[in-house]
PDB file of N, CA, C and O in Angstrom, chain B, residues numbered from 101:
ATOM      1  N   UNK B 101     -59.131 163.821  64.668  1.00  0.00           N
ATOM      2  CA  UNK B 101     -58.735 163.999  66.050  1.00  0.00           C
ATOM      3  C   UNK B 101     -57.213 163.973  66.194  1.00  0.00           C
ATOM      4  O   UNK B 101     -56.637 164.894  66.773  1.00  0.00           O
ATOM      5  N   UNK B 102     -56.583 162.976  65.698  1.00  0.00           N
ATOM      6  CA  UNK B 102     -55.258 162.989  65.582  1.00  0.00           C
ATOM      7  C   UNK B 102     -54.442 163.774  64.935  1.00  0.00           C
ATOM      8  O   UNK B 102     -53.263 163.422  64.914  1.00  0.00           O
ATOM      9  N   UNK B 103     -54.863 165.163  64.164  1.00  0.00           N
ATOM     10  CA  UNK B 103     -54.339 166.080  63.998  1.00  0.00           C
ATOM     11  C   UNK B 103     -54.026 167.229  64.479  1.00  0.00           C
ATOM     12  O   UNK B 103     -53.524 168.282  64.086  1.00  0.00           O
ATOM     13  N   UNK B 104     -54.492 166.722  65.542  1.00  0.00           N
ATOM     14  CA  UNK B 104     -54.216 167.766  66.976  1.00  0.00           C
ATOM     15  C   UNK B 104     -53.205 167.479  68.018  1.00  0.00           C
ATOM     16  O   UNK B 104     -52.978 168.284  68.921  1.00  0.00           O
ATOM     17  N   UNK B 105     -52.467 166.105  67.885  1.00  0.00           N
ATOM     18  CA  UNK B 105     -51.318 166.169  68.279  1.00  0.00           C
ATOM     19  C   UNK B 105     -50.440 167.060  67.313  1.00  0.00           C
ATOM     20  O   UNK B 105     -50.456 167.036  66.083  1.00  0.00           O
ATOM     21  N   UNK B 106     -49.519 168.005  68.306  1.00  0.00           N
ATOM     22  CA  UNK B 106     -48.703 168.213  68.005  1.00  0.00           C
ATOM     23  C   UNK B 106     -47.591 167.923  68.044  1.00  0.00           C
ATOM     24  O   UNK B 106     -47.154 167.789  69.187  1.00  0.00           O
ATOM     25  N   UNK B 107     -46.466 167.654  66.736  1.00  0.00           N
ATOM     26  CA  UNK B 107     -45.075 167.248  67.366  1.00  0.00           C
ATOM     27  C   UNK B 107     -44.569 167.949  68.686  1.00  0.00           C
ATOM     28  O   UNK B 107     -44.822 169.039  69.201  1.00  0.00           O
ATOM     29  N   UNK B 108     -43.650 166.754  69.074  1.00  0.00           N
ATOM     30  CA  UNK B 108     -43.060 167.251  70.471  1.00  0.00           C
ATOM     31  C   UNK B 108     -41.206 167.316  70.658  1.00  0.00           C
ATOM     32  O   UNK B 108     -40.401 167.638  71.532  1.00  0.00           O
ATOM     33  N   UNK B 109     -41.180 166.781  69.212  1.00  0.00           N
ATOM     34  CA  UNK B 109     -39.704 166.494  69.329  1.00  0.00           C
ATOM     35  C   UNK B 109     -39.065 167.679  68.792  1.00  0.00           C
ATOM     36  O   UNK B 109     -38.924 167.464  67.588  1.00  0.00           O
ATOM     37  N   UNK B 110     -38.492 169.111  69.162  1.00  0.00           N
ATOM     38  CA  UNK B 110     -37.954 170.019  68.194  1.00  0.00           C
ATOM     39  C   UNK B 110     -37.006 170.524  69.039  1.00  0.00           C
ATOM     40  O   UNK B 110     -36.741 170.274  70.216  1.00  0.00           O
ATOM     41  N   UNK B 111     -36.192 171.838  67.637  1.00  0.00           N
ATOM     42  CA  UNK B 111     -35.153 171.998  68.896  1.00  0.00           C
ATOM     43  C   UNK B 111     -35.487 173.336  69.829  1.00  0.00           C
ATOM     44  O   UNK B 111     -34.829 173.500  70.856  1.00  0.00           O
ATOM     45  N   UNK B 112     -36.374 174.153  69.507  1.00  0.00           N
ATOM     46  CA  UNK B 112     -36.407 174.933  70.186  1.00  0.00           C
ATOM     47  C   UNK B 112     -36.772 174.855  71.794  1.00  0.00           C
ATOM     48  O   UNK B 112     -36.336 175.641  72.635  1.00  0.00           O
ATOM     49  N   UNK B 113     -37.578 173.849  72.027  1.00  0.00           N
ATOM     50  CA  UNK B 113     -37.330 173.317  73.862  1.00  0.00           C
ATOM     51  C   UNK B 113     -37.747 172.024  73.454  1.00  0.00           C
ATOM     52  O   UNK B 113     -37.963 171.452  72.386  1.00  0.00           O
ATOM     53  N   UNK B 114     -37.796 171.710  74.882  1.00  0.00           N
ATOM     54  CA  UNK B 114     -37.760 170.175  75.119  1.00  0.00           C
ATOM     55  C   UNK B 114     -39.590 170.267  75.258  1.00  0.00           C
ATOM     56  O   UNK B 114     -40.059 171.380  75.021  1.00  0.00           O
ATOM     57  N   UNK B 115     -40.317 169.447  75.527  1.00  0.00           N
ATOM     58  CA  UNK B 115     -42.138 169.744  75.426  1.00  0.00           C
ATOM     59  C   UNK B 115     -42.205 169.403  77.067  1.00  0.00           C
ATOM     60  O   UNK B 115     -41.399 168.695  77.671  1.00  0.00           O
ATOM     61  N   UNK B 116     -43.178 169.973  77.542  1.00  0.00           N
ATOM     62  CA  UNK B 116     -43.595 170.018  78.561  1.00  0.00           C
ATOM     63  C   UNK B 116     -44.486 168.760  79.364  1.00  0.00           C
ATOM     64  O   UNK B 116     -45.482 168.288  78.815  1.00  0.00           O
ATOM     65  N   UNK B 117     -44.144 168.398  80.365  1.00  0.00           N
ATOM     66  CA  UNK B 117     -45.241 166.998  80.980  1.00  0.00           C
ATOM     67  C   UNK B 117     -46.759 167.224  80.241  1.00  0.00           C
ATOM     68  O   UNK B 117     -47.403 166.325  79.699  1.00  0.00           O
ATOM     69  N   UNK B 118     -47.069 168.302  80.327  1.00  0.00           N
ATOM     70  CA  UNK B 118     -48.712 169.151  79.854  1.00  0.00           C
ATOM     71  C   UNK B 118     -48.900 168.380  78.485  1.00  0.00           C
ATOM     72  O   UNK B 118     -49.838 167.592  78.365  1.00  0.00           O
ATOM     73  N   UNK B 119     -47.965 168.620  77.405  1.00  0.00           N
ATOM     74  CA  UNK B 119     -47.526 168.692  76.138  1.00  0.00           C
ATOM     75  C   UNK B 119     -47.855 166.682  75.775  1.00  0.00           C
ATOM     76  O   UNK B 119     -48.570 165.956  75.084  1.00  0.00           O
ATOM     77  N   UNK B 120     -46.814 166.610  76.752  1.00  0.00           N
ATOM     78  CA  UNK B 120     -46.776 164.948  76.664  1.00  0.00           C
ATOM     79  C   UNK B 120     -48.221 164.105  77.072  1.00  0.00           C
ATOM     80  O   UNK B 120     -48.896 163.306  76.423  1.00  0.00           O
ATOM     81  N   UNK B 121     -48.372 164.680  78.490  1.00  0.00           N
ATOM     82  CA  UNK B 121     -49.516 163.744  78.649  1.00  0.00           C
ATOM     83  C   UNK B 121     -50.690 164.208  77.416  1.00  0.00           C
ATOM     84  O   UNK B 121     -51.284 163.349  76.765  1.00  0.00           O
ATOM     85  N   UNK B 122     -50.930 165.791  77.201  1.00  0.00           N
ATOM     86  CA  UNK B 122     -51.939 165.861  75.602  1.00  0.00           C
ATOM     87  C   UNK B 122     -52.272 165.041  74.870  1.00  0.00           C
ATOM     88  O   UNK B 122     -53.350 164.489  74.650  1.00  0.00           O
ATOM     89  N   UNK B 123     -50.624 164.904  74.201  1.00  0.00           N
ATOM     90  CA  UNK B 123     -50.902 163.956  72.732  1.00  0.00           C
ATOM     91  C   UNK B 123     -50.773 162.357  73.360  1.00  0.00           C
ATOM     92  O   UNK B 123     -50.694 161.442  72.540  1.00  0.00           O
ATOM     93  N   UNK B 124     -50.753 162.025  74.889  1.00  0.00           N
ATOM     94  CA  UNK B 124     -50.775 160.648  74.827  1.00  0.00           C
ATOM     95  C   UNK B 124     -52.381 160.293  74.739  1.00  0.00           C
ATOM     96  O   UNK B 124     -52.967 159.415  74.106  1.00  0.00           O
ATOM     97  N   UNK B 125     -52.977 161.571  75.840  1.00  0.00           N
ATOM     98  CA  UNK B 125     -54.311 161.118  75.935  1.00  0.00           C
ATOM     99  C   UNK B 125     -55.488 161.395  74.229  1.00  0.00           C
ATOM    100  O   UNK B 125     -56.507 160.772  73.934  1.00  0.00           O
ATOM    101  N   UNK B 126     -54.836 162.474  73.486  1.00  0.00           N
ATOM    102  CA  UNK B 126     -55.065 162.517  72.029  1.00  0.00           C
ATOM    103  C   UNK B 126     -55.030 161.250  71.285  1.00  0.00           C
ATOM    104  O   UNK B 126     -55.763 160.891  70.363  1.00  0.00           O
ATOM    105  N   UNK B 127     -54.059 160.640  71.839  1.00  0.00           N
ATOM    106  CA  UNK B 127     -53.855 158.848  71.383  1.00  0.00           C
ATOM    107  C   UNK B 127     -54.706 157.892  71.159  1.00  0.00           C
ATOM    108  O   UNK B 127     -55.092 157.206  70.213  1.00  0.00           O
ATOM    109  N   UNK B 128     -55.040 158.119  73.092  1.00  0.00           N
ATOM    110  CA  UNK B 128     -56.057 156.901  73.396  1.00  0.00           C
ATOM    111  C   UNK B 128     -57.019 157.287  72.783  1.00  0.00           C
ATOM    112  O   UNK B 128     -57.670 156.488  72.109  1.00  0.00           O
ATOM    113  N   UNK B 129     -57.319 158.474  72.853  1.00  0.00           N
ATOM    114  CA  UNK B 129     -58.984 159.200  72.451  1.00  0.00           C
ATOM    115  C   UNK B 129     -59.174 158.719  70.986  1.00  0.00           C
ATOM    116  O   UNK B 129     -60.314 158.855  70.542  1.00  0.00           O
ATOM    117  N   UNK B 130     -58.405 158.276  70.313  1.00  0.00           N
ATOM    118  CA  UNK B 130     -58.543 158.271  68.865  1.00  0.00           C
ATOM    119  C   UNK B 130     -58.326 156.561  68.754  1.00  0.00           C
ATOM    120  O   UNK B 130     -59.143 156.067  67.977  1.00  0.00           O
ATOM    121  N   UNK B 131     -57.416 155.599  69.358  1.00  0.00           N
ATOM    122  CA  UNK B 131     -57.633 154.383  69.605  1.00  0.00           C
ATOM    123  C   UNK B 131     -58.442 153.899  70.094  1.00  0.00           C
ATOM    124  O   UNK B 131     -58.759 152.764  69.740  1.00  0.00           O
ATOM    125  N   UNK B 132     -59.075 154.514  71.052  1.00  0.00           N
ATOM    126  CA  UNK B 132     -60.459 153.662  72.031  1.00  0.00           C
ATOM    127  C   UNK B 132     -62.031 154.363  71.504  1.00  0.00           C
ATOM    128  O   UNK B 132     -63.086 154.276  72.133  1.00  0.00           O
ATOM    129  N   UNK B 133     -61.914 154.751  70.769  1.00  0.00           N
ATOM    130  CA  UNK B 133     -62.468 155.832  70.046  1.00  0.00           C
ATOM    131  C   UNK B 133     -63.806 156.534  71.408  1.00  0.00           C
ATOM    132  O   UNK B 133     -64.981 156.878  71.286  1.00  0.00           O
ATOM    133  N   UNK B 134     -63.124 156.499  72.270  1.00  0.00           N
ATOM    134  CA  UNK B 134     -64.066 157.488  73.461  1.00  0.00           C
ATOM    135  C   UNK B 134     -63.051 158.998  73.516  1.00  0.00           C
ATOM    136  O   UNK B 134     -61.865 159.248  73.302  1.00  0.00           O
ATOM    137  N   UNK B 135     -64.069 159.660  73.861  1.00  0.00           N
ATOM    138  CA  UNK B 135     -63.326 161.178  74.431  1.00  0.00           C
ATOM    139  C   UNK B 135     -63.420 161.302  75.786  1.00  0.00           C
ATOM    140  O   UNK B 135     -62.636 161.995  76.435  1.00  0.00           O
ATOM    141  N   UNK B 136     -64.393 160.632  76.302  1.00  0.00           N
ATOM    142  CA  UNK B 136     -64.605 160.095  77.854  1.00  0.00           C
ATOM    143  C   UNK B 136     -64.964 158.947  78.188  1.00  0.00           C
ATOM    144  O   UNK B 136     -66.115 158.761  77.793  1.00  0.00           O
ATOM    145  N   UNK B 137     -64.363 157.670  78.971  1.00  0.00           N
ATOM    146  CA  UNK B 137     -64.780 156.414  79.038  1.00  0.00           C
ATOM    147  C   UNK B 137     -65.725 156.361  79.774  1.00  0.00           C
ATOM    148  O   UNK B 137     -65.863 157.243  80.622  1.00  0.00           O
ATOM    149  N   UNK B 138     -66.734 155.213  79.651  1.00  0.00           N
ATOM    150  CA  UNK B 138     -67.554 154.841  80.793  1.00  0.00           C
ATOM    151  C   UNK B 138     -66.955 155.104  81.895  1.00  0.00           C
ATOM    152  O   UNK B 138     -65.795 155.509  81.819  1.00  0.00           O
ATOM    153  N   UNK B 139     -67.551 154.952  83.138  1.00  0.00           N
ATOM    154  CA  UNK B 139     -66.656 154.326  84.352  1.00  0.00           C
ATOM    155  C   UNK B 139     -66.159 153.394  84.439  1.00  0.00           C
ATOM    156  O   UNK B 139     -65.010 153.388  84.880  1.00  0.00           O
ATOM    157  N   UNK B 140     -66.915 151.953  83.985  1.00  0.00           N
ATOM    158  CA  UNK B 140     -66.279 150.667  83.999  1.00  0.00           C
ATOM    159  C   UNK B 140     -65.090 150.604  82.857  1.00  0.00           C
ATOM    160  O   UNK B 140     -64.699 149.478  82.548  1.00  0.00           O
ATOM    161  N   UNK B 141     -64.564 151.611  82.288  1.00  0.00           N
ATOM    162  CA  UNK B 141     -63.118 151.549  81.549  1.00  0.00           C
ATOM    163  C   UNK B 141     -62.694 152.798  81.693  1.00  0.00           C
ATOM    164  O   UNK B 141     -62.201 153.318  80.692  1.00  0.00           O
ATOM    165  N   UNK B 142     -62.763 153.519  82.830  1.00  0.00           N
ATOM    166  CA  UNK B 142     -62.068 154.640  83.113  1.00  0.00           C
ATOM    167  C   UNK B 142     -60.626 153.926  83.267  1.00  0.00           C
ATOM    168  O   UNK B 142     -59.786 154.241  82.424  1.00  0.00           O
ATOM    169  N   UNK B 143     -60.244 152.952  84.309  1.00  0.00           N
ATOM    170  CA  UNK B 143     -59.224 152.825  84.958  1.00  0.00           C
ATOM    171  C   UNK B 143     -58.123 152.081  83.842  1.00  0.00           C
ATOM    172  O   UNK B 143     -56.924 152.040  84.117  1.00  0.00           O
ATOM    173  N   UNK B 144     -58.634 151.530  82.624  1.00  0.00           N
ATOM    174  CA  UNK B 144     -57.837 151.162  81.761  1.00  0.00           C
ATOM    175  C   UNK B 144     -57.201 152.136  81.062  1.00  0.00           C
ATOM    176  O   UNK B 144     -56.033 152.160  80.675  1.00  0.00           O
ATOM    177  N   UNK B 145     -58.408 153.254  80.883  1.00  0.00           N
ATOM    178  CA  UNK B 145     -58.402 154.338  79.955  1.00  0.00           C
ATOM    179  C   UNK B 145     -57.406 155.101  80.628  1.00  0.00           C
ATOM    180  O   UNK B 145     -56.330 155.082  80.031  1.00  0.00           O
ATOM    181  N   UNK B 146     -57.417 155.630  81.464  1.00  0.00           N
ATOM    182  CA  UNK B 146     -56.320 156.115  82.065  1.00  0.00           C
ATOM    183  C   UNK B 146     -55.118 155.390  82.259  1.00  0.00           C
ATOM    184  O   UNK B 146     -54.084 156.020  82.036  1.00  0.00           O
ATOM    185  N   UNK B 147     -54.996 153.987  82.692  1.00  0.00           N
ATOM    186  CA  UNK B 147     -53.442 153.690  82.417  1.00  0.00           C
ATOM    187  C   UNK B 147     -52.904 153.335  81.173  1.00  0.00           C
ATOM    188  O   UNK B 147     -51.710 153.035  81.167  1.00  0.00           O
ATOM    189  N   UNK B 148     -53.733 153.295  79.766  1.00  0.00           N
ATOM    190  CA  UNK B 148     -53.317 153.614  78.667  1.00  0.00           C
ATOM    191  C   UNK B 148     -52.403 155.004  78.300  1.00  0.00           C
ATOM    192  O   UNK B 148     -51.370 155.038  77.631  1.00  0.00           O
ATOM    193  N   UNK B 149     -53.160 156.217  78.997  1.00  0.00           N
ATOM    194  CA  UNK B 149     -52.374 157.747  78.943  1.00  0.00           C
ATOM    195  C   UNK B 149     -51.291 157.524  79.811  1.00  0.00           C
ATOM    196  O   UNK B 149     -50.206 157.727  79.266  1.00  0.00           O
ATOM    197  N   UNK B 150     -51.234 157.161  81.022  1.00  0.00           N
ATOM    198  CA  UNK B 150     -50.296 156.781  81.590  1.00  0.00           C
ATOM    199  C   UNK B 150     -48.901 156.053  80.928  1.00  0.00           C
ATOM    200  O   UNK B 150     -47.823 156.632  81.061  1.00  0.00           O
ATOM    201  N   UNK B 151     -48.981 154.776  80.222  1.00  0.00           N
ATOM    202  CA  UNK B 151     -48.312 154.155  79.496  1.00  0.00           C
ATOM    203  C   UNK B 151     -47.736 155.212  78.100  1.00  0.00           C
ATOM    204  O   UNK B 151     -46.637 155.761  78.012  1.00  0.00           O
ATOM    205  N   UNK B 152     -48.527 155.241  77.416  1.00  0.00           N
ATOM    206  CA  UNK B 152     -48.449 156.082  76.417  1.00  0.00           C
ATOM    207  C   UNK B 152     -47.342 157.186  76.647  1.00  0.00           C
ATOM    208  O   UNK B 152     -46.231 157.268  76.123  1.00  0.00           O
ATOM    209  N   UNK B 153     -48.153 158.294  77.888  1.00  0.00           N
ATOM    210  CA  UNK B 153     -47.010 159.278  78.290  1.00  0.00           C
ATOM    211  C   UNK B 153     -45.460 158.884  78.807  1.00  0.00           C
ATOM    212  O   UNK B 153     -44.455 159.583  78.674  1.00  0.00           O
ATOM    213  N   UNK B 154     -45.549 157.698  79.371  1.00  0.00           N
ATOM    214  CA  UNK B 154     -44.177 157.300  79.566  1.00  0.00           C
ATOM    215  C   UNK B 154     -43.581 156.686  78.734  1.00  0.00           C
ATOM    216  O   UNK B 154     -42.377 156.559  78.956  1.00  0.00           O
ATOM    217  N   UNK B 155     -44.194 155.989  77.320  1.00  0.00           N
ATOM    218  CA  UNK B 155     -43.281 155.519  76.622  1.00  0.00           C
ATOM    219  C   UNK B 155     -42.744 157.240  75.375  1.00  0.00           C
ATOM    220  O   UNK B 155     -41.587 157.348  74.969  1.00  0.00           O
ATOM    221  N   UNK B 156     -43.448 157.922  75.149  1.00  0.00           N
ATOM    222  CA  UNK B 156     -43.526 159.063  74.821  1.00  0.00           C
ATOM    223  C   UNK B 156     -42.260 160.003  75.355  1.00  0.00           C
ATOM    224  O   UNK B 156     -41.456 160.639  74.672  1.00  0.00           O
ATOM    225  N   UNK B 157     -42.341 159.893  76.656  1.00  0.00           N
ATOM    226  CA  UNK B 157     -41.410 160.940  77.321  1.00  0.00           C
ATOM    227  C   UNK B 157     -39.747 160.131  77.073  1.00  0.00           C
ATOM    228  O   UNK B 157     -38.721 160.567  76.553  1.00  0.00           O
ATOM    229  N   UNK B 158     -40.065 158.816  77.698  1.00  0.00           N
ATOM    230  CA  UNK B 158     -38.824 157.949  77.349  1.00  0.00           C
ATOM    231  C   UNK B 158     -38.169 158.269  75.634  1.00  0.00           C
ATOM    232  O   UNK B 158     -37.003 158.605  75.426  1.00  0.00           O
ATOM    233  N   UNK B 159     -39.007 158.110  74.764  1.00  0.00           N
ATOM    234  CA  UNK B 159     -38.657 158.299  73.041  1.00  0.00           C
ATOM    235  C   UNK B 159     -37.957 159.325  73.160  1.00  0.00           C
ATOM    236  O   UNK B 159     -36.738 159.307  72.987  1.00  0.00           O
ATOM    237  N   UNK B 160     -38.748 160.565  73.532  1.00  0.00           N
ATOM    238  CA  UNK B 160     -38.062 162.375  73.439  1.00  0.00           C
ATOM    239  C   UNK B 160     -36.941 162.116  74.121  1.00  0.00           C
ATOM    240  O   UNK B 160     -35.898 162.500  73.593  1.00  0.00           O
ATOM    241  N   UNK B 161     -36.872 161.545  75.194  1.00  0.00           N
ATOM    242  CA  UNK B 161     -35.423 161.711  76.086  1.00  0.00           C
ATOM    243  C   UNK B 161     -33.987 161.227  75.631  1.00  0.00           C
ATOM    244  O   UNK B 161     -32.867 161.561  76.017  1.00  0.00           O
ATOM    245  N   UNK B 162     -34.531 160.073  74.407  1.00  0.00           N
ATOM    246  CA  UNK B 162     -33.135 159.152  73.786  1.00  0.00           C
ATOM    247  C   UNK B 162     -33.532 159.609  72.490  1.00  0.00           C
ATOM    248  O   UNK B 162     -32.952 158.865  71.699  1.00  0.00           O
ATOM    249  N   UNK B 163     -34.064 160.257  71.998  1.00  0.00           N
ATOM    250  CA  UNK B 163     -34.076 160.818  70.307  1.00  0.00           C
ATOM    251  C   UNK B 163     -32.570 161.832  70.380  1.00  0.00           C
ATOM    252  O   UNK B 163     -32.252 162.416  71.416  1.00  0.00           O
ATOM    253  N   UNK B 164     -31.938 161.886  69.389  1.00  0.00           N
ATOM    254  CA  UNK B 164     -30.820 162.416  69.042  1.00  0.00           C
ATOM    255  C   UNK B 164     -31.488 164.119  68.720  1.00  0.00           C
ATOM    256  O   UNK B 164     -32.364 164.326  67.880  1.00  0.00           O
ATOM    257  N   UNK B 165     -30.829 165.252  69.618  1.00  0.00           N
ATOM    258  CA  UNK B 165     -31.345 166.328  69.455  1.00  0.00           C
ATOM    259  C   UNK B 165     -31.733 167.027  67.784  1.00  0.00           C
ATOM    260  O   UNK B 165     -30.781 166.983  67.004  1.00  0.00           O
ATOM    261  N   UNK B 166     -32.978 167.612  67.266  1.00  0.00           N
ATOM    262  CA  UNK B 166     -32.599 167.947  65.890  1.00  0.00           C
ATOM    263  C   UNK B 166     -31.498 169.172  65.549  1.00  0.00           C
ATOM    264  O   UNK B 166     -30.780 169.821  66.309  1.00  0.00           O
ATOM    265  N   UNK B 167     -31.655 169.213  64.184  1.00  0.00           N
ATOM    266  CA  UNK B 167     -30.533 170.636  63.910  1.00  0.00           C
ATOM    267  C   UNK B 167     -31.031 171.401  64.209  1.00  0.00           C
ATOM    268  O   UNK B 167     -32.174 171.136  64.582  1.00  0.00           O
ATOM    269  N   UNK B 168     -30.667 172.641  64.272  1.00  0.00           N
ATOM    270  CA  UNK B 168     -31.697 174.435  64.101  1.00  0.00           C
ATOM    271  C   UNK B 168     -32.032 174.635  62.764  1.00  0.00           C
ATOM    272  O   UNK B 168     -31.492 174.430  61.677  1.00  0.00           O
ATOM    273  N   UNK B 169     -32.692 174.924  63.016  1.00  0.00           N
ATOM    274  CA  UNK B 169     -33.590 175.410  61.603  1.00  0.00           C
ATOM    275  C   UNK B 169     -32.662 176.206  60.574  1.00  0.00           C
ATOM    276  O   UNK B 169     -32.549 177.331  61.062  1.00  0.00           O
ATOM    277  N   UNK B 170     -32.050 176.155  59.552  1.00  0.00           N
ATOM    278  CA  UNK B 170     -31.324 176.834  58.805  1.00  0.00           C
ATOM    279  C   UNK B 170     -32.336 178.581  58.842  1.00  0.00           C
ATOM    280  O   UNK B 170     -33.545 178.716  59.024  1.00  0.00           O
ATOM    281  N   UNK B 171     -31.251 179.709  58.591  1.00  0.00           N
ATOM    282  CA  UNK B 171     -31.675 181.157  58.566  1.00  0.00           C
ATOM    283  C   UNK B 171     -32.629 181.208  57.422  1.00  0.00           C
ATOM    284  O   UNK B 171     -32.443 180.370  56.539  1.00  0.00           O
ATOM    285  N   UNK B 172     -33.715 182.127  57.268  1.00  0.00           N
ATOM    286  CA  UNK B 172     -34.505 182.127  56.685  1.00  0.00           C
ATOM    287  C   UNK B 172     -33.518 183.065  55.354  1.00  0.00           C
ATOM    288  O   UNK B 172     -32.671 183.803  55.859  1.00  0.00           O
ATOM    289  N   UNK B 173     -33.550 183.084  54.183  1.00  0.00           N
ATOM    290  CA  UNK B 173     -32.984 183.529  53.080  1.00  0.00           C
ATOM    291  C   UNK B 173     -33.308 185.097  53.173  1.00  0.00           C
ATOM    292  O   UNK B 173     -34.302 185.647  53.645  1.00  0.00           O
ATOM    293  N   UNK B 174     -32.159 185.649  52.575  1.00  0.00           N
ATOM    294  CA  UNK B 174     -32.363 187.373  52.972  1.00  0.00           C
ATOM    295  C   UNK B 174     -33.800 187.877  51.388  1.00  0.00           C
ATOM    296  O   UNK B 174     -34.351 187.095  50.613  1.00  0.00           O
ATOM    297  N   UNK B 175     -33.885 188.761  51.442  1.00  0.00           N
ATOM    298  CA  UNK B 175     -35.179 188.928  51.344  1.00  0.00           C
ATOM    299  C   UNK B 175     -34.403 189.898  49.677  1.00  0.00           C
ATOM    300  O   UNK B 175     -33.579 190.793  49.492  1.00  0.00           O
ATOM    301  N   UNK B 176     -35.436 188.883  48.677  1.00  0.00           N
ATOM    302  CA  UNK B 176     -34.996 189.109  47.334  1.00  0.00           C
ATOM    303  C   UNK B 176     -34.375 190.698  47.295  1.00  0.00           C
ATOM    304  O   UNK B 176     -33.235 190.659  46.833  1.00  0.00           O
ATOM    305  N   UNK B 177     -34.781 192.035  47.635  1.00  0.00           N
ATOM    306  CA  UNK B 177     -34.439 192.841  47.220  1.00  0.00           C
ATOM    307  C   UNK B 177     -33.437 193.108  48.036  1.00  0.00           C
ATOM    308  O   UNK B 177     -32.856 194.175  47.837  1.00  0.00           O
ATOM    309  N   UNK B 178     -32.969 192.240  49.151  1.00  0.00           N
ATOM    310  CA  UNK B 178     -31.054 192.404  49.444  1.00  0.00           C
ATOM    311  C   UNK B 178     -30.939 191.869  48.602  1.00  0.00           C
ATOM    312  O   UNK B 178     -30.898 192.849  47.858  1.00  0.00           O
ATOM    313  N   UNK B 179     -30.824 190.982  47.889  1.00  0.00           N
ATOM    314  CA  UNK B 179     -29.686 190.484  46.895  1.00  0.00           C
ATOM    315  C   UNK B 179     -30.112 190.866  45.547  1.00  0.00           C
ATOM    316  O   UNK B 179     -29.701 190.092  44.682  1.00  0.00           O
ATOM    317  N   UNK B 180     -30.752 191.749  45.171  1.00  0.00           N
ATOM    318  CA  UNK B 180     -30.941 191.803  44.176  1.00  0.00           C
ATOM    319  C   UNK B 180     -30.030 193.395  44.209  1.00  0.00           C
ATOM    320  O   UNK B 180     -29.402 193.823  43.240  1.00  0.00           O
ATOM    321  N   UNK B 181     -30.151 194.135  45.616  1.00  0.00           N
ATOM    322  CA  UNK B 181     -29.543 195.405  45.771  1.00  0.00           C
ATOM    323  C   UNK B 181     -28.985 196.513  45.698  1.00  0.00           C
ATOM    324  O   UNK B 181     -28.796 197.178  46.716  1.00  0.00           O
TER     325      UNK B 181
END
């Protein structure tokens, strides 16, 4: 299950609220090991994603931006040319 978060930290954009709340609720789903809670632990279950997404969004916001991806290498038969 947890291989379905996807990273969120890159440089090509910043990840989306959508993005964030995903892999928080991907989280719980894999810690509480429900994919849907009872009712009588809905309301935990949800302020777990809640928590999660805000400590999540907080991390991305103070992580030091990454590099760009170095250019992909020109293609053997340019340099071989």
């Amino acid at each position: 299950m947890c291989r379905s978060i996807k990273t969120l930290h890159r440089s090509e954009a910043p990840p989306t609220e959508e993005e964030i709340h995903a892999a928080a609720l991907q989280f719980v789903r894999k810690v509480s090991g429900y994919r849907a809670p009872a009712r009588r632990n809905e309301t935990a279950f949800e302020a777990a994603v809640d928590d999660i997404s805000a400590a999540s969004r907080r991390l991305l916001e103070t992580l030091a931006p990454r590099a760009p991806r170095p250019a992909a290498p020109p293609d053997i038969a340019e340099r071989v040319g």
